[in-house]
PATI-316216 format. One line per field, with one value per residue (C-alpha): residue in three letters; residue number from 1; z, x, y. Coordinates in steps of 0.5 Angstrom, whole numbers, padded with zeros to 4 digits, m for minus. Layout:
! residues N
r <- Ala, ...
k <- NUM, ...
w <- Z, ...
u <- X, ...
v <- Y, ...
This chain:
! residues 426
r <- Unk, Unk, Unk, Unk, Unk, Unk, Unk, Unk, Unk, Unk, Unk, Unk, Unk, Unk, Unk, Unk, Unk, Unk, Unk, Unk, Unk, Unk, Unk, Unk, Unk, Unk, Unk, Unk, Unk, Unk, Unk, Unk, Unk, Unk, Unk, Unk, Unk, Unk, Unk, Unk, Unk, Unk, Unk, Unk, Unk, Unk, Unk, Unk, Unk, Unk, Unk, Unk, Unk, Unk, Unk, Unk, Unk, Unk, Unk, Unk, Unk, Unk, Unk, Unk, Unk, Unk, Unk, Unk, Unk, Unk, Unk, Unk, Unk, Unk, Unk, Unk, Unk, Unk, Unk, Unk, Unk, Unk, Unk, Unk, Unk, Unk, Unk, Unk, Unk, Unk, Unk, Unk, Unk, Unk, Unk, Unk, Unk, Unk, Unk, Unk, Unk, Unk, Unk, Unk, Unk, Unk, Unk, Unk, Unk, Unk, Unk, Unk, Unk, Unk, Unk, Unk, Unk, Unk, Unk, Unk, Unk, Unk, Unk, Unk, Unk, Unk, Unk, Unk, Unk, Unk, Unk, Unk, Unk, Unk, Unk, Unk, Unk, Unk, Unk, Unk, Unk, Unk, Unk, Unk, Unk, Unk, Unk, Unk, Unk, Unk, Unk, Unk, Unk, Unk, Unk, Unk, Unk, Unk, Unk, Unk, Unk, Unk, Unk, Unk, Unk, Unk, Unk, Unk, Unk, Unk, Unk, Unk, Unk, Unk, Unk, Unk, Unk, Unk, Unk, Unk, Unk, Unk, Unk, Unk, Unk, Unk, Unk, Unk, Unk, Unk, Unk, Unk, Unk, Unk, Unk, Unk, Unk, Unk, Unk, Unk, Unk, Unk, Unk, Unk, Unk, Unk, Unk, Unk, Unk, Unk, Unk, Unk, Unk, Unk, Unk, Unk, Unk, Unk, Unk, Unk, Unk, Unk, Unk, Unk, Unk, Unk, Unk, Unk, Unk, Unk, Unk, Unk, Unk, Unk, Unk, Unk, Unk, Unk, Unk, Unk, Unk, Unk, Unk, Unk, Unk, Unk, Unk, Unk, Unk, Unk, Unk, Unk, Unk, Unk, Unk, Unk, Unk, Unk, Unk, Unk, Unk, Unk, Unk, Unk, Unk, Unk, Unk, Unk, Unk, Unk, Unk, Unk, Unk, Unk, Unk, Unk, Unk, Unk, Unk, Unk, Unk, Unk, Unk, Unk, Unk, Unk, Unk, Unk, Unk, Unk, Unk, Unk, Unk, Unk, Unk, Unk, Unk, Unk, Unk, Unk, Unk, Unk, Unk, Unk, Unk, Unk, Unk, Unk, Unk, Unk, Unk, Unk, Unk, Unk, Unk, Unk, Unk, Unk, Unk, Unk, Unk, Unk, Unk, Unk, Unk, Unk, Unk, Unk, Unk, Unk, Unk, Unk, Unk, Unk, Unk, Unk, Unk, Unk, Unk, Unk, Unk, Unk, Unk, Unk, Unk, Unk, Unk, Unk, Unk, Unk, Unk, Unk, Unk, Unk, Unk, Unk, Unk, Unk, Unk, Unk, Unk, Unk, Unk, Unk, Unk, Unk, Unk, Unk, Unk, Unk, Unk, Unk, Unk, Unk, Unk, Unk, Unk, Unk, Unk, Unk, Unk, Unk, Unk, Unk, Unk, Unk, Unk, Unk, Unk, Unk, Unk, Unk, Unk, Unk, Unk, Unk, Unk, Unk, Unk, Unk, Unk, Unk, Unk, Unk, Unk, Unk, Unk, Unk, Unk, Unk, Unk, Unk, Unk, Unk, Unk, Unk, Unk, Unk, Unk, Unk, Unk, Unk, Unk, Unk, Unk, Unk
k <- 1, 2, 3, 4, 5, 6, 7, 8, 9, 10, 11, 12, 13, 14, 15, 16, 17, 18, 19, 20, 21, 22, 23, 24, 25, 26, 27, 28, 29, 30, 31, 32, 33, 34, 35, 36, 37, 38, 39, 40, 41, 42, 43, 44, 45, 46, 47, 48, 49, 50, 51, 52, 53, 54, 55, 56, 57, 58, 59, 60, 61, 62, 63, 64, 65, 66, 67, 68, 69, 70, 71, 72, 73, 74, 75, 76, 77, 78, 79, 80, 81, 82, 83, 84, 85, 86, 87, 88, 89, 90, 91, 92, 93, 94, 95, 96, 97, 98, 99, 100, 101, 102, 103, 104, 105, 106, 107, 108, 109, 110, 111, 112, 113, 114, 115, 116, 117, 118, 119, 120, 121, 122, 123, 124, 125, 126, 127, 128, 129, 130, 131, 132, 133, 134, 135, 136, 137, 138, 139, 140, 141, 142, 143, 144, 145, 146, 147, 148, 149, 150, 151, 152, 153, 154, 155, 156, 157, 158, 159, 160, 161, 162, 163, 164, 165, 166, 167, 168, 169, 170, 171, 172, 173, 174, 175, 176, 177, 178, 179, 180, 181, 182, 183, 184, 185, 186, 187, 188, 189, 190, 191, 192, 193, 194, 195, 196, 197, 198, 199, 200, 201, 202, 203, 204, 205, 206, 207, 208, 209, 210, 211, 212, 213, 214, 215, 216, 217, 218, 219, 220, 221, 222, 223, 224, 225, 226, 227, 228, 229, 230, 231, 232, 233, 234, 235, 236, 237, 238, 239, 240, 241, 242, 243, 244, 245, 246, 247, 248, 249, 250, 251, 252, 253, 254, 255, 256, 257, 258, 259, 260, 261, 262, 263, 264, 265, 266, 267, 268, 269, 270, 271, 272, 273, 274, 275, 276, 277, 278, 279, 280, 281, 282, 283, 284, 285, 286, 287, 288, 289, 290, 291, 292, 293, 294, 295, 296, 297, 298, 299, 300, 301, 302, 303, 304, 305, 306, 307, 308, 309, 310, 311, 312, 313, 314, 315, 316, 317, 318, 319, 320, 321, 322, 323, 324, 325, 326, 327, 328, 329, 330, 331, 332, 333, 334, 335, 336, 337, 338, 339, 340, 341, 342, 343, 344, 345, 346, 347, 348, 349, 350, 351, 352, 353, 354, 355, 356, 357, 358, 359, 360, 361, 362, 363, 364, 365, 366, 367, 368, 369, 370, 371, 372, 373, 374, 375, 376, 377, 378, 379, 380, 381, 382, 383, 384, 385, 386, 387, 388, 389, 390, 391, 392, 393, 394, 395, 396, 397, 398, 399, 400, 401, 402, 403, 404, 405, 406, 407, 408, 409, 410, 411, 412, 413, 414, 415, 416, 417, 418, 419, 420, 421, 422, 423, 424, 425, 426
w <- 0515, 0508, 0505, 0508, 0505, 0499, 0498, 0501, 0495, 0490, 0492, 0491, 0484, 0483, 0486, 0480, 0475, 0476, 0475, 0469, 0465, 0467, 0459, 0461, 0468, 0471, 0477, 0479, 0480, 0487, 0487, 0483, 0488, 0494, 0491, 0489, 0496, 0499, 0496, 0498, 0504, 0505, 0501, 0505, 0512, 0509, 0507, 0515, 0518, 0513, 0516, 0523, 0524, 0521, 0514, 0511, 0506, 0498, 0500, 0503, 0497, 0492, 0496, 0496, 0489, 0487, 0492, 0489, 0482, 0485, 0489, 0484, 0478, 0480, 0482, 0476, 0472, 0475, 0479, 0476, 0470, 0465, 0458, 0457, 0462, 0456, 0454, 0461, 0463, 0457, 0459, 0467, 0464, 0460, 0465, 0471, 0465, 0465, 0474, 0473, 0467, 0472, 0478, 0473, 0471, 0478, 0481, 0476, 0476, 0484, 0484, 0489, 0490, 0493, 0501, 0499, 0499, 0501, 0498, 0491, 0490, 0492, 0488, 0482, 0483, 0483, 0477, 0473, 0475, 0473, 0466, 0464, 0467, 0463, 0457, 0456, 0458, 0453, 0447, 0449, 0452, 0448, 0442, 0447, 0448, 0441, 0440, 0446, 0442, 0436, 0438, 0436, 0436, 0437, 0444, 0448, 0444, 0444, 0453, 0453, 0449, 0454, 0460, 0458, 0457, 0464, 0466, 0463, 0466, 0473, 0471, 0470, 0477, 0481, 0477, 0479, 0486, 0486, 0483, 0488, 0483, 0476, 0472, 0464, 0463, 0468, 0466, 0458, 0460, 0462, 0457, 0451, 0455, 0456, 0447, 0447, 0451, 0447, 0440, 0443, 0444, 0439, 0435, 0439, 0437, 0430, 0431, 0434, 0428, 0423, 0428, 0427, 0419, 0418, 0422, 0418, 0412, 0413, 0416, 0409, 0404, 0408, 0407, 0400, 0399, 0402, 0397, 0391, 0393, 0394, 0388, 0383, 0387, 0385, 0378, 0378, 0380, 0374, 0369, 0372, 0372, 0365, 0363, 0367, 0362, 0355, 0357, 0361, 0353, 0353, 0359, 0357, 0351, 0354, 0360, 0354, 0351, 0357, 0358, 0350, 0352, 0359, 0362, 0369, 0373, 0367, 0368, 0376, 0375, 0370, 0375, 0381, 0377, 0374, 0381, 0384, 0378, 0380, 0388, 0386, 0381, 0387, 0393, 0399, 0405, 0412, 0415, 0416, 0418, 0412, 0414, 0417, 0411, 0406, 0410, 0410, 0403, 0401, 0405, 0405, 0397, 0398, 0402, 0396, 0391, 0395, 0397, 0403, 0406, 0410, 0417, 0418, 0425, 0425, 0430, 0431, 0434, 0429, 0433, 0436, 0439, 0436, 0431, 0423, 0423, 0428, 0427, 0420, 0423, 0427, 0423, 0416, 0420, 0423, 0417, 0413, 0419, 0418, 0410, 0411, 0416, 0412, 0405, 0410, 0412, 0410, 0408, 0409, 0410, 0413, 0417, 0422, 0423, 0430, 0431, 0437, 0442, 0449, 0453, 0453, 0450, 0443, 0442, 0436, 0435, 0429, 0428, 0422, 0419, 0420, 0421, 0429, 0429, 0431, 0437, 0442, 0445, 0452, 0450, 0442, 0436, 0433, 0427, 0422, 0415, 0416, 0420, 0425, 0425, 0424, 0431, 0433, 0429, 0433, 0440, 0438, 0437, 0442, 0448, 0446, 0448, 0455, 0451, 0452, 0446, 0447, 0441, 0443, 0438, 0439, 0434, 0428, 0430, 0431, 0435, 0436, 0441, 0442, 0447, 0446, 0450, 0446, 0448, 0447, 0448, 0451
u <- 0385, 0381, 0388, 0391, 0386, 0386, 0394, 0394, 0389, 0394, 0399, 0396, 0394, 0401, 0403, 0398, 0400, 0407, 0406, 0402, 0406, 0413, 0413, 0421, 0422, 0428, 0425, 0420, 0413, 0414, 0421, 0418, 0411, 0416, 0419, 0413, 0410, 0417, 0417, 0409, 0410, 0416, 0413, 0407, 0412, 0414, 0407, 0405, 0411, 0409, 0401, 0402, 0408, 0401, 0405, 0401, 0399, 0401, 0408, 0407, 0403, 0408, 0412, 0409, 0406, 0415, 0417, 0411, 0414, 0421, 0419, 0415, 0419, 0426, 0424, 0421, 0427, 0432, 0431, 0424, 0424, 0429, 0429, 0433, 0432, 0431, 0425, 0423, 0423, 0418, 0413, 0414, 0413, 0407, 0404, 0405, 0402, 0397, 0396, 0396, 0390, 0386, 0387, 0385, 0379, 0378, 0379, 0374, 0368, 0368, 0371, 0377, 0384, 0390, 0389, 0382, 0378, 0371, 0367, 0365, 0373, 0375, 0371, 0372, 0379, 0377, 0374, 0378, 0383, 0379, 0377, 0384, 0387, 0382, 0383, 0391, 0390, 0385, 0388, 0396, 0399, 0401, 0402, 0408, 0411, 0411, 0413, 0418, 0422, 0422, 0424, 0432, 0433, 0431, 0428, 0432, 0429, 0422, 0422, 0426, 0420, 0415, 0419, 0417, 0410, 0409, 0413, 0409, 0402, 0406, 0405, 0398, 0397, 0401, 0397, 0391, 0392, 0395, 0388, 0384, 0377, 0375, 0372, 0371, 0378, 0381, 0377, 0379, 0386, 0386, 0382, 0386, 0393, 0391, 0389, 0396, 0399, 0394, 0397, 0404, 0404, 0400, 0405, 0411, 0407, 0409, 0415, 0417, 0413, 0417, 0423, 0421, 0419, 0426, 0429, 0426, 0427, 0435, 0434, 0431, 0436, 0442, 0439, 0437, 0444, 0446, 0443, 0444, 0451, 0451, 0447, 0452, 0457, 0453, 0453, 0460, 0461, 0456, 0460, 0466, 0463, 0461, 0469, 0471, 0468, 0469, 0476, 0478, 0478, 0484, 0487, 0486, 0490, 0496, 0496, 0496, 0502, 0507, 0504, 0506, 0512, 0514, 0515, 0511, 0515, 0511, 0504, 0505, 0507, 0502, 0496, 0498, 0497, 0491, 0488, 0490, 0487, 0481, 0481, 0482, 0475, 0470, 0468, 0471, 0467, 0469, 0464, 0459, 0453, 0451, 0447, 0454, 0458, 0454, 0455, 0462, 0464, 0459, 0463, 0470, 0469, 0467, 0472, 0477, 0475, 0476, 0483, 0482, 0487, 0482, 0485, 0478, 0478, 0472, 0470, 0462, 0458, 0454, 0447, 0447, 0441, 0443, 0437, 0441, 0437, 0440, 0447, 0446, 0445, 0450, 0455, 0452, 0453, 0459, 0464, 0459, 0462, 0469, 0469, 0466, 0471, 0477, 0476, 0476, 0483, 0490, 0495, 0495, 0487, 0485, 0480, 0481, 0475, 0475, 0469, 0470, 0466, 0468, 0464, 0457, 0458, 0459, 0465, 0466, 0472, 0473, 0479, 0479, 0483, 0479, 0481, 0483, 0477, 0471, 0467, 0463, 0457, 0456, 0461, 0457, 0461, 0457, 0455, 0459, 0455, 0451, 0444, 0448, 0442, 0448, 0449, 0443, 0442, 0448, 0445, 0438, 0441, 0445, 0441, 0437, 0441, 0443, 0450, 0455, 0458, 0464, 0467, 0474, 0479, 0486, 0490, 0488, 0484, 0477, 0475, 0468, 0468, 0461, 0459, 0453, 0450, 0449, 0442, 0436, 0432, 0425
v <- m0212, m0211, m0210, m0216, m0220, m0217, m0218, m0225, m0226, m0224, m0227, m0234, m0232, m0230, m0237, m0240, m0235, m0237, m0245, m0243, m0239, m0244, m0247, m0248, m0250, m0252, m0256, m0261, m0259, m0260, m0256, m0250, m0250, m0250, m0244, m0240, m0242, m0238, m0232, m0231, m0232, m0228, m0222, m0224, m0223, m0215, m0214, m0215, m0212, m0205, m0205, m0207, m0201, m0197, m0195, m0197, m0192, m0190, m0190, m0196, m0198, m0197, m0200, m0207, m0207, m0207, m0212, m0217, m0215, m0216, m0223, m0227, m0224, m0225, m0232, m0233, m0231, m0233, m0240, m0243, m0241, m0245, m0241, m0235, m0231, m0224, m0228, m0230, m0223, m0222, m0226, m0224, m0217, m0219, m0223, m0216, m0212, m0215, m0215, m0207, m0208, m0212, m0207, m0202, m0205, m0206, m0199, m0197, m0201, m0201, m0193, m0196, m0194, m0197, m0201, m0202, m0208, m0212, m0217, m0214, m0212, m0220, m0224, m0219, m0220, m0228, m0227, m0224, m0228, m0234, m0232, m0230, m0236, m0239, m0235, m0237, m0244, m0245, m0241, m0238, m0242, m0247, m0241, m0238, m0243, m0244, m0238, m0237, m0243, m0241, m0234, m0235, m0228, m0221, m0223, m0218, m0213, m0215, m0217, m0209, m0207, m0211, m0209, m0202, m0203, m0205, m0199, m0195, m0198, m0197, m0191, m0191, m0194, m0188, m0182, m0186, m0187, m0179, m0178, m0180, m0179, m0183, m0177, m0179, m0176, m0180, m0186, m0185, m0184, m0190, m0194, m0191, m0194, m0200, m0201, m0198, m0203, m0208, m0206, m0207, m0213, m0215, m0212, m0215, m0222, m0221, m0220, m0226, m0230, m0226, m0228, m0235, m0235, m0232, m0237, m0242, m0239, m0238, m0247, m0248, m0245, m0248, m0255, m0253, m0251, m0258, m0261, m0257, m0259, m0267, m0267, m0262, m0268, m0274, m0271, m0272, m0278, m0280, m0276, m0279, m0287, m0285, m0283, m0289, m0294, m0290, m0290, m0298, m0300, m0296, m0297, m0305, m0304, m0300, m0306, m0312, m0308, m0308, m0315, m0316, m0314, m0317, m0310, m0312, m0306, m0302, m0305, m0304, m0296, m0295, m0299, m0294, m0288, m0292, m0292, m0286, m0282, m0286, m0283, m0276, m0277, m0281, m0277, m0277, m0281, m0277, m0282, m0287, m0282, m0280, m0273, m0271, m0274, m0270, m0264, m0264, m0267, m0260, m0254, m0258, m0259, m0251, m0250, m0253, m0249, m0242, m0244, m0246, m0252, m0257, m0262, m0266, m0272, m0276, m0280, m0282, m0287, m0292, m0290, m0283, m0279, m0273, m0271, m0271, m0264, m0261, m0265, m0261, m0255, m0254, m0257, m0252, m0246, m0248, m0248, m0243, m0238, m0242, m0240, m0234, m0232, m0235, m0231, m0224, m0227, m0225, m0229, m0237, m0239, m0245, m0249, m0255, m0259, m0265, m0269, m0273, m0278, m0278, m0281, m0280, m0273, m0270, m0265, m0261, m0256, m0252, m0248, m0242, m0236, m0229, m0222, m0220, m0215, m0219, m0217, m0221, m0220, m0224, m0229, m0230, m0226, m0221, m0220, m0216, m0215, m0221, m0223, m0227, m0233, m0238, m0237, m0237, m0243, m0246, m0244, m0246, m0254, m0254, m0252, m0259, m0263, m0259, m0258, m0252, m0248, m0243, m0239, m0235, m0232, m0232, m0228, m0228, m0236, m0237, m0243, m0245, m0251, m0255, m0260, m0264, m0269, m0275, m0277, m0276, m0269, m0267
C-alpha cells in the first residue's frame, strides 16, 4: 500500500509538471487536463494490476517507472505539446532527469530503495516537488520558453544529448536499486553524476543561446543587405534625376527642331524613345507593400546583374496581417536560396516568383534552376556549403501564422511552396 500511495503522489505531480512545462499547447486548459488526467489514471490502472497479482518488485519497479516515462512523455510529445516534437522531447527529458535527481535525493537522505515509502518519504517528495515547481515558475519558465522559440536550429541535437542525460541517470537508478547500501562511494557516484548532468545542461542552455545569437546575427545581415540595396537603388534614381534635368535643355531643343521643321512623326518617335529611355532608368514597382517591394526590387535587380531571367506575379492585399518582418524574411531567404541555387545551375538560369491572395491565405510559389543533386532531410532541403538558417528562418516565420511550407525538386527545378494564414498570430 506504501507503494501505491507513493506512486499515486508522483503521478499527481507529473499531471502538474506536464500543465507547467506545456509552453506551446495544443489544446485548451481543460482538453490538456482531461488528457493528463487519462494517462495517470491509465498508468495508475497497470501500476495496481502489477501490485495486486504480487509482482511487485525490482523488475516490477523498473517496469513501472518506464511505463511513466513512456505515458506522460509520450502524451506530452505527441498530443499536448505543440512545439516541434524534437524540442518537446528535450524539455520532457529534462524534466524526468530531474524526477531521477529528486528520487536520488530522496533515496539518500532517507536510506530507502524502489516500492518503499511512509510519511517522511512523501512529504519529501512533496516538498521537493514544491520548491522546483517553485524555483521554474519563478525563474525558468519564462526563459525556456524563450529559448525554445528562438532555437531555430540544432535542437535535435540538443534534445539527443538530453535524452542521453536521462538514460544515463536511469542508469544511475538500477545501480542504486541493485546496491541495496549508500556507502560513501556509493553516495559519491551518485553525487559527481548529477554535477554532471548539471554541467550538461548548462552547457546545453548555451548552446541553444549561441542558436538564437546566430540566427539573430544571420536575420540582421540580411536586413542590412536589404537596405544597403535600396539605398545603392535610391543613389541611382538621384543620379538618374540629376542626368534627367542636366539633359532636358537638350532634348528640348531637339524637339523645338522638328517643330521648326514640321516633322511631327519625328517628334512623336523621338518622344517614344525619350520615354522609354525614361523607364529603363526609374525603379521598377512590383507593388504597393513597400517592405515586400523593396525586397524584391534588391534580389530581382541581383538576380539581373548575375544573368538570371526574372517572371514576378503579385497580387496583395492592401492591410495584411502578416508582420513586414516576417514577409521580408521569408521572401529574403526564399530568392537568396533561389539565386543561390541558380548561379550553381548549368545552362539556362531562371526564377519564377507568384505572390497570390486566395482567400484568407497567402501563397508564395517560387520556381528556380539548381543542379539535381540536392538532398532532403524530412521533407527540408539540406544545406550543402551553407549554414541552412535560411530555411530555418522560413520554417521559423511560417509557423506563426499556422502556415505550411513544401519545397520538392523536379529535375533540375526547385520548387518551395508557402501557405500563410492571413491573420494575426499569438
Amino acid at each position: 500500500m506504501d507503494a501505491v500511495i507513493t506512486n499515486i503522489i508522483n503521478n499527481l505531480f507529473h499531471i502538474i509538471w506536464i500543465s507547467e512545462l506545456l509552453l506551446e499547447p495544443k489544446y485548451g486548459k481543460k482538453k490538456t487536463a482531461a488528457f493528463s488526467l487519462l494517462a495517470a489514471i491509465l498508468y495508475q490502472v497497470l501500476f495496481l494490476a502489477m501490485v495486486f497479482q504480487g509482482t511487485f518488485g525490482d523488475m516490477a519497479y523498473f517496469a513501472g517507472y518506464f511505463m511513466a516515462t513512456m505515458a506522460f512523455g509520450g502524451v506530452y510529445i505527441f498530443i499536448l505539446s505543440k512545439t516541434h516534437p524534437a524540442k518537446s522531447l528535450f524539455v520532457i527529458s529534462a524534466y524526468f532527469c530531474l524526477w531521477t535527481f529528486i528520487y536520488g535525493t530522496i533515496s539518500v537522505v532517507t536510506k530507502s530503495y524502489a516500492g518503499a515509502g511512509n510519511l517522511a518519504i512523501w512529504l519529501l517528495r512533496i516538498l521537493l516537488n514544491v520548491f522546483f515547481l517553485v524555483l521554474y515558475r519563478l525563474f525558468l519558465q519564462k526563459k525556456l520558453f524563450q529559448a525554445l522559440v528562438a532555437m531555430k536550429s540544432g535542437y535535435k541535437e540538443v534534445s539527443a544529448i538530453s535524452f542521453l542525460a536521462f538514460f544515463m541517470l536511469t542508469i544511475l537508478i538500477v545501480y542504486n536499486q541493485k546496491q541495496k547500501k549508500h556507502d560513501f562511494l556509493q553516495i559519491f557516484i551518485m553525487v559527481s553524476v548529477y554535477i554532471f548532468m548539471l554541467g550538461v545542461y548548462i552547457v546545453l542552455f548555451q548552446l541553444i543561446v549561441q542558436s538564437d545569437n546566430k540566427y539573430r546575427l544571420s536575420q540582421m545581415q540580411l536586413h542590412e543587405e536589404l537596405l544597403l540595396a535600396r539605398i545603392d537603388s535610391y543613389e541611382r534614381m538621384e543620379q538618374n534625376l540629376r542626368q534627367t534635368r542636366h539633359d532636358f535643355r537638350h532634348h528640348n531643343i531637339v524637339v523645338m527642331e522638328f517643330a521648326r521643321n514640321r516633322d511631327f512623326d519625328g517628334i512623336l518617335s523621338y518622344l517614344q524613345e525619350y520615354e522609354a529611355r525614361e523607364e529603363e532608368k526609374s525603379s521598377k514597382s512590383y507593388c504597393s507593400n513597400h517592405a515586400v517591394d523593396n525586397v524584391l526590387s534588391a534580389y530581382l535587380g541581383r538576380a539581373g546583374q548575375n544573368g538570371i531571367e526574372t517572371e514576378v506575379s503579385v497580387c496583395f492585399w492592401e492591410n495584411i496581417a502578416i508582420s513586414d518582418y516576417d514577409l521580408v524574411s521569408i521572401l529574403a531567404n526564399i530568392l537568396d536560396n533561389a539565386i543561390h541555387g541558380c548561379m550553381e545551375a548549368e545552362g539556362k538560369r531562371c526564377i519564377k516568383l507568384s505572390i497570390q491572395k486566395k482567400c484568407s491565405k497567402l501563397i508564395l510559389i517560387c520556381e528556380n534552376t539548381c543542379k539535381d543533386d540536392i538532398r532532403f532531410r524530412d521533407g527540408v532541403p539540406k544545406a550543402k556549403g551553407r549554414d541552412g538558417i535560411g530555411v530555418a528562418s522560413i520554417l521559423n516565420s511560417v509557423e506563426k501564422y499556422n502556415g505550411s511550407v513544401d519545397f520538392s525538386l523536379e529535375g533540375s527545378i526547385f520548387l518551395c511552396r508557402v501557405i500563410l494564414n492571413n491573420k494575426s498570430f499569438g
